[in-house]
C-alpha positions in Angstrom: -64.8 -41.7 -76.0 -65.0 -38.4 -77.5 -64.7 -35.3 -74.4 -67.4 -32.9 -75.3 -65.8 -29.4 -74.6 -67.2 -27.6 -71.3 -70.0 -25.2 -72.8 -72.0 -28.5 -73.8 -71.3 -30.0 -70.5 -72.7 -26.9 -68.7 -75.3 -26.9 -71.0 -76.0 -30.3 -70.3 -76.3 -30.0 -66.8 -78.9 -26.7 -67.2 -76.3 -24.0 -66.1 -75.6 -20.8 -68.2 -73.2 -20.6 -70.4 -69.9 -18.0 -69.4 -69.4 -15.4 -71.5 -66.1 -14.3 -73.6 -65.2 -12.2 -70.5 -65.6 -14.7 -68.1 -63.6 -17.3 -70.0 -60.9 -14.4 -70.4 -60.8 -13.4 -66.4 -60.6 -17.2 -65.9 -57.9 -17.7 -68.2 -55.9 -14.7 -66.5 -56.3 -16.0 -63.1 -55.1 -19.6 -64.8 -52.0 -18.1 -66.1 -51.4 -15.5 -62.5 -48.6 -17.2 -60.5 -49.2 -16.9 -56.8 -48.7 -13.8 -54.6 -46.0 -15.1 -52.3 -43.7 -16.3 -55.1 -44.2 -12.6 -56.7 -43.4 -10.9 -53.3 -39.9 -13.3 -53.2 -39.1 -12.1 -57.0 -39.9 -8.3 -56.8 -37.9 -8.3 -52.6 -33.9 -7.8 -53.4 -31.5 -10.2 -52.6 -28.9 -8.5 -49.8 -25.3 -9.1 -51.2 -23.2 -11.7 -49.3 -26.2 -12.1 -47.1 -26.1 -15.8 -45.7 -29.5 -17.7 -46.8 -30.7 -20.0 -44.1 -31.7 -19.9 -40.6 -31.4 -16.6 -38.7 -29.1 -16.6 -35.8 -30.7 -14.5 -33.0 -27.9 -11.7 -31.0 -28.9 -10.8 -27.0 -27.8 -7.6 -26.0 -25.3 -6.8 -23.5 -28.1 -5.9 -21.1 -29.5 -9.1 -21.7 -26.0 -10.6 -20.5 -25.9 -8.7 -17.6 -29.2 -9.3 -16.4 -28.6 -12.9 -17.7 -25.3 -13.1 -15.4 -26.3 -11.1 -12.7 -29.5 -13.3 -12.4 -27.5 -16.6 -11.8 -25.2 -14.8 -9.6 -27.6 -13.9 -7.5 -29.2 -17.7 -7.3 -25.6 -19.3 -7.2 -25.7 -17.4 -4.2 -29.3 -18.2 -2.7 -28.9 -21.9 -3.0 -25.3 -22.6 -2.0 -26.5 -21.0 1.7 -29.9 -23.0 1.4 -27.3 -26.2 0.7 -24.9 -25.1 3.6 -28.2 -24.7 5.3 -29.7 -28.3 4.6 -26.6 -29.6 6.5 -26.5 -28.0 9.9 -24.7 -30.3 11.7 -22.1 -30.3 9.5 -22.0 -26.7 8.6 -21.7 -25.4 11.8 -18.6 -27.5 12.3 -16.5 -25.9 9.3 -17.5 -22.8 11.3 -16.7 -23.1 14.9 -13.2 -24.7 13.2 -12.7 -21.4 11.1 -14.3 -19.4 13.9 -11.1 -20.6 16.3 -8.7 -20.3 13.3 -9.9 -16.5 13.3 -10.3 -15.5 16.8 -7.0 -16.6 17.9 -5.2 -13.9 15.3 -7.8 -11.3 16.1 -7.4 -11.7 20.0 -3.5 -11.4 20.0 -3.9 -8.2 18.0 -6.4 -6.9 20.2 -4.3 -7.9 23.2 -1.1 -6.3 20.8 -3.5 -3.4 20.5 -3.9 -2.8 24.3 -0.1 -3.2 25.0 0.0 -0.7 22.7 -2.3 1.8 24.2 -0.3 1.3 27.5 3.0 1.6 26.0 1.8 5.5 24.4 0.4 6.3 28.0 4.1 5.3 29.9 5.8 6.9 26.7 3.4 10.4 27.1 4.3 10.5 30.8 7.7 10.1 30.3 10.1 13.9 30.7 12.8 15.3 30.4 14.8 16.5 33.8 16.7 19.3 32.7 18.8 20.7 35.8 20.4 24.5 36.2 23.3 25.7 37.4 23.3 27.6 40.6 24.2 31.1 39.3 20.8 30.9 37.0 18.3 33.2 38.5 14.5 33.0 37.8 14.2 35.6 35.2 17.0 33.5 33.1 15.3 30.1 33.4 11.9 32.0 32.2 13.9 32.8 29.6 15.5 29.5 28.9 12.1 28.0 29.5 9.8 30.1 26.7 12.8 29.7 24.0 12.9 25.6 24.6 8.8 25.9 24.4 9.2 26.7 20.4 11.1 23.7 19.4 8.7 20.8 17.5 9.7 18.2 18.9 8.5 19.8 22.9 5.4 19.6 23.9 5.6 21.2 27.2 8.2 22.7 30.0 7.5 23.3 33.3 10.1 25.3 35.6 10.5 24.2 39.4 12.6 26.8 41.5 15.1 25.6 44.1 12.3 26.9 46.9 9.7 24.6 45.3 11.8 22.0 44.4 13.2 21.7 48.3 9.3 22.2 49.8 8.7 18.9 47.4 11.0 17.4 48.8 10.3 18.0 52.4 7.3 16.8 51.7 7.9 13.7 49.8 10.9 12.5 51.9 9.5 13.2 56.0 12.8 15.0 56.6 11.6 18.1 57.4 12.9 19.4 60.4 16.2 18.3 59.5 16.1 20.3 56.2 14.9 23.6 58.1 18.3 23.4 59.7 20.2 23.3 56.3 21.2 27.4 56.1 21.3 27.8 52.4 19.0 25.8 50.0 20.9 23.0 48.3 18.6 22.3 45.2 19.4 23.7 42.0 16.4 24.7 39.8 14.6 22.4 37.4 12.9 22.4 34.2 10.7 19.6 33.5 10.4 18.9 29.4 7.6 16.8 28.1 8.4 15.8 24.3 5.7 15.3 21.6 4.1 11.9 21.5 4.9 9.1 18.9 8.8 9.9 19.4 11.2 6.9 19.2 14.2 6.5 21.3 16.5 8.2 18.8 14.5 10.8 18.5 14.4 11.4 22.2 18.0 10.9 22.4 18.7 13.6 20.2 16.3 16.1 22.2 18.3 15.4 25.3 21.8 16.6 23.5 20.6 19.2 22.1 19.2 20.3 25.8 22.7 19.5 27.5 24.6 21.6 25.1 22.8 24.8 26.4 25.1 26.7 28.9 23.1 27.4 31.5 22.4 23.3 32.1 24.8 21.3 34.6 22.7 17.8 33.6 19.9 16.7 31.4 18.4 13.2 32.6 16.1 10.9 30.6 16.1 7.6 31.1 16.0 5.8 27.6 16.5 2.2 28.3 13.1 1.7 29.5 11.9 3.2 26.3 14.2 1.0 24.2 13.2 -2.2 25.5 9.5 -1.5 25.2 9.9 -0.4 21.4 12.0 -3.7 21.1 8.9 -5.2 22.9 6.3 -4.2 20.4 8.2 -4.7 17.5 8.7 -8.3 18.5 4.7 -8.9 19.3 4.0 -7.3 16.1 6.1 -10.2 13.9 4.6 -12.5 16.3 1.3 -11.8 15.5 1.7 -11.1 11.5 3.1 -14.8 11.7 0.7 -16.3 13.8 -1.9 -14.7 11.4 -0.5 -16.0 8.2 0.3 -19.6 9.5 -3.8 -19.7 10.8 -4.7 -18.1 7.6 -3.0 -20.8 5.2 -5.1 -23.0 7.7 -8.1 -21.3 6.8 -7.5 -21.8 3.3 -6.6 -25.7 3.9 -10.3 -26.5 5.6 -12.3 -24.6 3.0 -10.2 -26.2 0.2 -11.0 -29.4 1.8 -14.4 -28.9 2.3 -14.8 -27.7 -1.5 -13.2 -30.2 -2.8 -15.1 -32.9 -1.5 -18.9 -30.8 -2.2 -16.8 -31.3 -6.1 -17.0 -34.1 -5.8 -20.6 -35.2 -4.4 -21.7 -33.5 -7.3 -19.4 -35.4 -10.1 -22.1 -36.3 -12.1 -24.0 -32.8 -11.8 -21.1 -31.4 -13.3 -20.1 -33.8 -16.2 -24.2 -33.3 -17.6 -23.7 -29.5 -16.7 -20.3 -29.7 -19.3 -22.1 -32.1 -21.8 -24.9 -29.8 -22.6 -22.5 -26.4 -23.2 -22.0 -25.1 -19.3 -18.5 -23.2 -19.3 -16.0 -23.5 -16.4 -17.4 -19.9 -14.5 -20.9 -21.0 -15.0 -19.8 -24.1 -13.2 -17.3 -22.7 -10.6 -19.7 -19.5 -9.2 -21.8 -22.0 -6.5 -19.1 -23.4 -5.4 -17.3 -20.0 -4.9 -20.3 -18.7 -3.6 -20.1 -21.4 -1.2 -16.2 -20.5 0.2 -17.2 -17.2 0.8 -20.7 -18.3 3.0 -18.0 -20.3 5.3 -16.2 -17.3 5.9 -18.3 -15.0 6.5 -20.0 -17.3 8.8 -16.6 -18.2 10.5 -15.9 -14.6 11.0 -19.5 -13.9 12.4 -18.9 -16.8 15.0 -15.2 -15.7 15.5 -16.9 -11.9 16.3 -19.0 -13.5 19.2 -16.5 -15.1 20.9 -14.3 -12.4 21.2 -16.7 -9.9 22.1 -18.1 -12.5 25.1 -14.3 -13.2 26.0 -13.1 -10.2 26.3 -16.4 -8.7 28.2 -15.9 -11.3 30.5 -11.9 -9.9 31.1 -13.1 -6.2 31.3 -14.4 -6.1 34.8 -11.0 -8.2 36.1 -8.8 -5.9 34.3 -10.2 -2.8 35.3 -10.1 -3.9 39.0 -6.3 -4.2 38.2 -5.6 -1.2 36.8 -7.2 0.4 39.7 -4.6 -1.1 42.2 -1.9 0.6 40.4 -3.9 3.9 40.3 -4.4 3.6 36.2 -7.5 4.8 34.1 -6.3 1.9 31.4 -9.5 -0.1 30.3 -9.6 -3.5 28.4 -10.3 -2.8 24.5 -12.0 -5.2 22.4 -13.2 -5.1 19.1 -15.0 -2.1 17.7 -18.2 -2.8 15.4 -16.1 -1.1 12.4 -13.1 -4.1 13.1 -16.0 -6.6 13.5 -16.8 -6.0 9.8 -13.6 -6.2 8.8 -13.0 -9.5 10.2 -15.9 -10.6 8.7 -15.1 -9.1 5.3 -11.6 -10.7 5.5 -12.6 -14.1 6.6 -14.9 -13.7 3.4 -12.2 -13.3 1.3 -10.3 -15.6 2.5 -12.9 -18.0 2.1 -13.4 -17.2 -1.7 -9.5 -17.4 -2.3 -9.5 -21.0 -0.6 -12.9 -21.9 -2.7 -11.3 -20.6 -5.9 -7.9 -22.2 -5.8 -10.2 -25.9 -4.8 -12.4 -25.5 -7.7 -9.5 -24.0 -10.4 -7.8 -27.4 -9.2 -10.6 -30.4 -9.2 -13.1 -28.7 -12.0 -9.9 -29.3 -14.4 -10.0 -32.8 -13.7 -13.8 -33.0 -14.7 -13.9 -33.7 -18.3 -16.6 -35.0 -20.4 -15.7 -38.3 -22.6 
């Protein structure tokens, strides 16, 4: 069948016929290609630029937020999960509590011996005696030159009349000494050294003092001094060893504990692994989780030693008063307080970090 071209057929159907210039303009729009495919020809090509899909960059502020953000909930729900399990919690901490106090309280106790040690050691002097020719202008004398040495931190002089009326009255032989017809003391000068001196140091003081003509006998007893410096030094080591053997102790139970919250949560971590999770976005709850058992060890470890040694105060200073002492039982301050707690929290974290760095190798994906 024979088409019939469109001009009949829009004749035949009653509508006008187009004109040249609307057969043209139709044409034109025929022979147009689309807009899109124009836009793609006339846009350069970047050299060596990758055609494809796009691969989006996050700032470093982005990171940070990003990281800081699961820090802070690593954080939030390892206490909420130590939290869900009181029973169980507070047991790690009353056992780290007691691993901390015991340390603490020998170095307060340490602390204390110290304190007492300084008082005997300030109270200590120097009995420096004269010979009998030295009149009183001469030991004035003798008395403001030894004043301007450093290591001296005070000298007293004690003429033969005061030195015999002291002891008149210290002795109760009075009457027999007002019989005596010449006065048989010599006179005295009384040195107090500088604090924080150690015996050798004191020792050296004391020759320097005897090589001075006008001196018969210097007297200083040292011995007491040495075995009180020998004392201390001993308690020192004996608490820096106590410390570190309670302190690998620490580390031991939060290990312990870490290890086996590793593995309740086996599974958690392989699916964490499978999807892309690296080994720090893994690890941080579980660190998290070392250092809340510290902290709360050391909080605990605080309270019992302030309620012990509040409860030894009143005892102790009844003691001291016997013996005529001002010395007062010293716990800890709130500034040590924090520092127990900050180094309990530490210790926590090292003991989480070396359990994790362990048992997360083991975890591996198949």
């Amino acid at each position: 069948m024979k088409r019939r071209p469109p001009s009949q057929d829009r004749r035949a159907s009653g509508a006008r016929p187009l004109t040249a210039a609307e057969r043209r303009r139709r044409e034109n729009l025929r022979a147009e290609p689309p807009r899109e495919s124009v836009r793609a020809e006339r846009e350069p090509r970047a050299p060596g630029r990758p055609q494809g899909a796009r691969q989006s960059q996050t700032s470093w502020r982005d990171r940070l937020e990003a990281w800081s953000a699961h820090h802070s909930t690593s954080a939030i729900e390892s206490l909420v999960r130590l939290l869900a399990t009181p029973l169980q919690s507070l047991m790690t901490w009353l056992v780290l509590a007691i691993a901390l106090a015991l340390p603490a309280a020998l170095f307060v106790v340490f602390s204390n011996l110290q304190n007492i040690g300084y008082a005997w050691e300030d109270s200590s002097q120097i009995s420096v005696y004269l010979k009998p020719g030295v009149d009183d202008p001469q030991a004035q004398a003798l008395r403001l030159r030894w004043s301007q040495r450093i290591e001296v931190a005070d000298v007293t002089y004690i003429n033969p009349g005061q030195a015999l009326e002291e002891f008149k009255a210290g002795s109760g032989l009075g009457s027999l000494l007002d019989q005596l017809k010449e006065n048989p003391l010599p006179g005295v000068l009384l040195v107090k050294p500088k604090p924080d001196q150690d015996p050798t140091q004191l020792e050296s003081l004391q020759q320097a003092l005897a090589a001075e003509p006008m001196v018969t006998e210097v007297q200083l007893d040292l011995l007491w001094l040495k075995r009180l410096h020998q004392f201390i030094g001993i308690a020192e080591r004996f608490v820096v060893a106590l410390a570190i053997l309670l302190a690998l102790g620490v580390l031991l139970v939060i290990g312990n504990t870490i290890r086996m919250a590793i593995e309740a949560r086996r599974d958690e971590i392989l699916v964490m692994k499978l999807i892309g999770a690296t080994d720090a976005y893994v690890r941080r709850p579980f660190l998290y989780t070392g250092l809340w058992y510290g902290v709360g060890g050391g909080i605990i470890a605080s309270i019992i030693l302030a309620i012990g040694f509040g409860w030894l105060a009143a005892p102790v200073a009844q003691l001291a008063d016997l013996y005529q002492s001002q010395f007062r039982l010293q716990g800890l301050d709130l500034f040590e307080s924090l520092q127990l707690v900050l180094i309990a929290g530490l210790t926590g974290l090292l003991g989480a970090w070396i359990a994790v760095a362990r048992h997360l190798y083991q975890i591996q994906p198949r």
